[in-house]
LOFIZA-373645 format. One record per residue: x, y, z of N, C-alpha, C in turn; residue in three letters. Coordinates in steps of 0.05 Angstrom, whole numbers. Example, Ala and Ser with C-alpha at 12.3 -4.5 7.8 and 13.67 -1.06 7.14 Angstrom:
[[264, -114, 156], [246, -90, 156], [264, -66, 156], ALA]
[[257, -45, 142], [273, -21, 143], [258, 1, 157], SER]
This chain:
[[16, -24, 0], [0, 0, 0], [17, 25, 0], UNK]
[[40, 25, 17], [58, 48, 13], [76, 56, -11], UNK]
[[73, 35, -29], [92, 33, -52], [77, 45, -74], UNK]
[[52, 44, -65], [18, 50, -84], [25, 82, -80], UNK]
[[19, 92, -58], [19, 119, -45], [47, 136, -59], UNK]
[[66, 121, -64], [89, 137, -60], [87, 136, -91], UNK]
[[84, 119, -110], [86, 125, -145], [58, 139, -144], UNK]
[[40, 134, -138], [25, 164, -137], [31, 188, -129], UNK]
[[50, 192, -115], [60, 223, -107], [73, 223, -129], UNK]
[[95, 204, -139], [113, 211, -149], [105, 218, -186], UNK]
[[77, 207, -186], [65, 214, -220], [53, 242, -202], UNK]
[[48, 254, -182], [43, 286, -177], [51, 294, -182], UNK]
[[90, 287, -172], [106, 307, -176], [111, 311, -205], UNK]
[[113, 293, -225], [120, 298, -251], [95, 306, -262], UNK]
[[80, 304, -262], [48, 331, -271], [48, 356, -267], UNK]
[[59, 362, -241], [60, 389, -228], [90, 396, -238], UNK]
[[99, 391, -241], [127, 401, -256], [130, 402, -286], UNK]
[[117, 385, -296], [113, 390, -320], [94, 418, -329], UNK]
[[75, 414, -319], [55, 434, -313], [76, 465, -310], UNK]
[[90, 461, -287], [109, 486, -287], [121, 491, -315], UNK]
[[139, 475, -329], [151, 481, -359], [135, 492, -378], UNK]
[[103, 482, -378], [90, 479, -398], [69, 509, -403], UNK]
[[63, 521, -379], [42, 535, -372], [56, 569, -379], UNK]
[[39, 580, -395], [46, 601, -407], [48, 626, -383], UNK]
[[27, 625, -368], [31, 644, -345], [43, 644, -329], UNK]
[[63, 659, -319], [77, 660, -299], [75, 655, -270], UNK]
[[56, 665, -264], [41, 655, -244], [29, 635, -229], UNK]
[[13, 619, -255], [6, 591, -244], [34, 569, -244], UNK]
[[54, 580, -268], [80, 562, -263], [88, 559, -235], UNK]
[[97, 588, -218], [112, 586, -202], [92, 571, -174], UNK]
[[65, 573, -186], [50, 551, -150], [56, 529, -170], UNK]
[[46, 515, -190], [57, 496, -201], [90, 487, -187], UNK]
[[108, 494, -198], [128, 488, -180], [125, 483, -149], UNK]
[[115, 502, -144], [119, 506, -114], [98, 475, -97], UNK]
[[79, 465, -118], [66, 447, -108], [85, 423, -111], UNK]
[[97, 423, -136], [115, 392, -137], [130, 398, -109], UNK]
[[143, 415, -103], [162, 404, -89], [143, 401, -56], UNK]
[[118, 417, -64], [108, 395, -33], [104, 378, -34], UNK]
[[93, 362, -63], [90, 334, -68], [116, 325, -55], UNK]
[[138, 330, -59], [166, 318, -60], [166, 320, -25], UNK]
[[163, 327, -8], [160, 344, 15], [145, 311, 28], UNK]
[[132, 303, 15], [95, 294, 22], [113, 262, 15], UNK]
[[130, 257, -1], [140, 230, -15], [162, 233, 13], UNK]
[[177, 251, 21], [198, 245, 30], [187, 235, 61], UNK]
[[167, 251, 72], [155, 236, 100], [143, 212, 93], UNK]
[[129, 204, 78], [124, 170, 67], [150, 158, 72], UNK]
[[175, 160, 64], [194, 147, 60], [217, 143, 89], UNK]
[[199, 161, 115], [207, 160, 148], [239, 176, 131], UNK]
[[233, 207, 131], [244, 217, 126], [247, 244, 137], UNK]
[[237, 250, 160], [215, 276, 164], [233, 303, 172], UNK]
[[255, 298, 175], [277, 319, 180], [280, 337, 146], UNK]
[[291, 315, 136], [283, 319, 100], [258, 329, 94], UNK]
[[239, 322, 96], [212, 332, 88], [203, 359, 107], UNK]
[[219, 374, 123], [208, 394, 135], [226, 411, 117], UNK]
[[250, 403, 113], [268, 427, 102], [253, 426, 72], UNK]
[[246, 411, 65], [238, 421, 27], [219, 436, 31], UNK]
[[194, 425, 55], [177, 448, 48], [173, 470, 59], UNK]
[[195, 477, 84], [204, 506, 86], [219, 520, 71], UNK]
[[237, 499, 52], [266, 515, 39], [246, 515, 7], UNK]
[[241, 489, 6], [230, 481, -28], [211, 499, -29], UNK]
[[194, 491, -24], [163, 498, -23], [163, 530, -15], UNK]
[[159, 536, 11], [162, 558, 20], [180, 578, 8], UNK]
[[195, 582, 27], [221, 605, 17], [218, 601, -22], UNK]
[[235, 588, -35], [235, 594, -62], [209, 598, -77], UNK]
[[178, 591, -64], [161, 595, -84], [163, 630, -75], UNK]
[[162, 639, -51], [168, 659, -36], [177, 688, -59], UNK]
[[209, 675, -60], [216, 694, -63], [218, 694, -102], UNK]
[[211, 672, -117], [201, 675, -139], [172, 694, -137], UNK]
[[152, 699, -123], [133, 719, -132], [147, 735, -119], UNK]
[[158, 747, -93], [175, 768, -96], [191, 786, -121], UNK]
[[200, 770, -140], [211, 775, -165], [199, 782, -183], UNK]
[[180, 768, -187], [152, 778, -210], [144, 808, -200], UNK]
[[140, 803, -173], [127, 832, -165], [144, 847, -171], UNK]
[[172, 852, -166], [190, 870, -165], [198, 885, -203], UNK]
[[196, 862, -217], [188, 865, -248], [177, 881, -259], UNK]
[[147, 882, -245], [121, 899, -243], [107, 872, -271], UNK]
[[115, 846, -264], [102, 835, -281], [70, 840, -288], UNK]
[[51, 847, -257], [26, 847, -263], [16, 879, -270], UNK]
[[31, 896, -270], [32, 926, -285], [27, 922, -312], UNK]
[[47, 900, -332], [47, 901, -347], [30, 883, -369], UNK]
[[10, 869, -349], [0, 851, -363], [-28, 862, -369], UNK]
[[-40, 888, -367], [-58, 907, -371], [-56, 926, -395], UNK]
């Protein structure tokens, strides 16, 4: 059953990442990303990992989806999309 659980995260993570490459708006890319790597976050505590799985989704998840919309904003990406 955990082997079920875990290639199901792991076809998330490659949906949601793909999804990130594929997706013309900027925006939905960067939660796109920002979800694989909670998927990845979500696979790594399945795997009695949980030291690992706090840092991705404070460092992964968090902080870098973070400070990617920090960056868009600073761009004035959504100024310009009017």
């Amino acid at each position: 059953m955990l082997e079920l659980m875990i290639l199901l995260i792991c076809a998330c993570i490659l949906i949601s990442a793909l999804l990130a490459v594929l997706l013309n708006n900027l925006l939905a890319a960067i939660v796109s990303g920002g979800l694989a790597s909670l998927f990845a976050a979500l696979s790594f505590l399945l795997l009695a990992a949980p030291d690992v799985a706090m840092a991705e989704a404070a460092i992964g998840s968090g902080l870098a989806t973070f400070i990617f919309l920090y960056a868009l904003r600073k761009t004035g990406y959504w100024e310009n999309r009017e």
